[in-house]
C-alpha positions as CSV (number, residue, x, y, z in Angstrom):
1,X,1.3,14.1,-37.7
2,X,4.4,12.6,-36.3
3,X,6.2,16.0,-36.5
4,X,3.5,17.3,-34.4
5,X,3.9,14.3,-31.9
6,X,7.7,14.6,-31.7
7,X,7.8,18.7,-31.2
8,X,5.3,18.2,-28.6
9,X,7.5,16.0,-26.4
10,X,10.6,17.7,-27.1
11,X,8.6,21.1,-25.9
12,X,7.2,19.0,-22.8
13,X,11.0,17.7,-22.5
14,X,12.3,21.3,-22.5
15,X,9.8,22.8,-20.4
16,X,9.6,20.0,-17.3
17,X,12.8,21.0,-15.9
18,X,11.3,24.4,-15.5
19,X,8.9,23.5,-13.0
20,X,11.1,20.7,-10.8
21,X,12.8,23.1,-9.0
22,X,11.3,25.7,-7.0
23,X,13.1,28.6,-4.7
24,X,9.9,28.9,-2.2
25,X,12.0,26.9,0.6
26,X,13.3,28.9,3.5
27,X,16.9,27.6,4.0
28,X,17.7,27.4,7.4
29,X,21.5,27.4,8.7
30,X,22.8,25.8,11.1
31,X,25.6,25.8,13.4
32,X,28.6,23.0,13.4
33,X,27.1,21.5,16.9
34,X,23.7,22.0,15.2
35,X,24.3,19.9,12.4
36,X,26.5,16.9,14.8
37,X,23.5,16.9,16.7
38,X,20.9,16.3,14.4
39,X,23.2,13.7,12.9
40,X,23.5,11.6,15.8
41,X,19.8,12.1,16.4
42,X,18.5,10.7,13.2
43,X,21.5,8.3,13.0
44,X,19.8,4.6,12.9
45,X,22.7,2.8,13.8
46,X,23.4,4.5,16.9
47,X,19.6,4.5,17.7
48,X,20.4,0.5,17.6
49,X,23.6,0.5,19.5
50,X,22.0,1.9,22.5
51,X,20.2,-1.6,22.7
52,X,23.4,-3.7,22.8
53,X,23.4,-3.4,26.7
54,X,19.9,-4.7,27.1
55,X,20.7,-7.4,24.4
56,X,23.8,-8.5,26.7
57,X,22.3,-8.9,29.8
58,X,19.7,-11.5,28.3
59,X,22.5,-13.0,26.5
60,X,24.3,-13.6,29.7
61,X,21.1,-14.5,31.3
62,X,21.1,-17.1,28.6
63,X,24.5,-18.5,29.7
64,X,23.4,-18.6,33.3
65,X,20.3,-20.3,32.5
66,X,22.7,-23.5,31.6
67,X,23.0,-23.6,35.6
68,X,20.1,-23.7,37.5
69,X,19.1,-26.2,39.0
70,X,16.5,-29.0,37.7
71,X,13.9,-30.6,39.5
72,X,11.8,-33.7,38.5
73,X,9.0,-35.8,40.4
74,X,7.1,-38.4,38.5
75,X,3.9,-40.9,40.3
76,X,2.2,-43.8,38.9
77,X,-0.9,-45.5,40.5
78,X,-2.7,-48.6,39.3
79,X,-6.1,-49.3,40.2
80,X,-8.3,-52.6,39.1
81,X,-11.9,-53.0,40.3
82,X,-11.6,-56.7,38.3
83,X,-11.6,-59.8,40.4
84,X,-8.0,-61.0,40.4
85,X,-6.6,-64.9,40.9
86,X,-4.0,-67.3,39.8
């Protein structure tokens, strides 16, 4: 029974490599320019860098903001309908 169980899996073992790898895929080739452009188009970190200008004109707005100018007003009214005396 467990002779069964153990030439099973190594068939199963042998056998799965077999169907991982398949040849259907059309290989496409690709020039030198081809290829540096496709890498800088999927390329995240330059995807981000093209940000950093926008991200520095806020910063600087940021440091501008320090400044302008500030302006305040502030009113205080008291009425009483009670009699009033000494």
């Amino acid at each position: 029974m467990i002779r069964k169980k153990l030439i099973i899996v190594a068939l199963l073992a042998i056998a799965s490599p077999c169907y991982s790898q398949t040849t259907d895929r059309a290989v496409r080739s690709l020039s030198l320019q081809e290829a540096i452009s496709l890498a800088l188009q999927h390329n995240f970190n330059i995807q981000i860098s093209q940000f950093d200008p926008t991200v520095s004109q806020f910063s600087i707005s940021i440091a501008y903001g320090a400044y302008d100018p500030v302006i305040s007003a502030s009113g205080q009214h008291n009425y009483s309908l009670s009699p009033g005396g000494l």
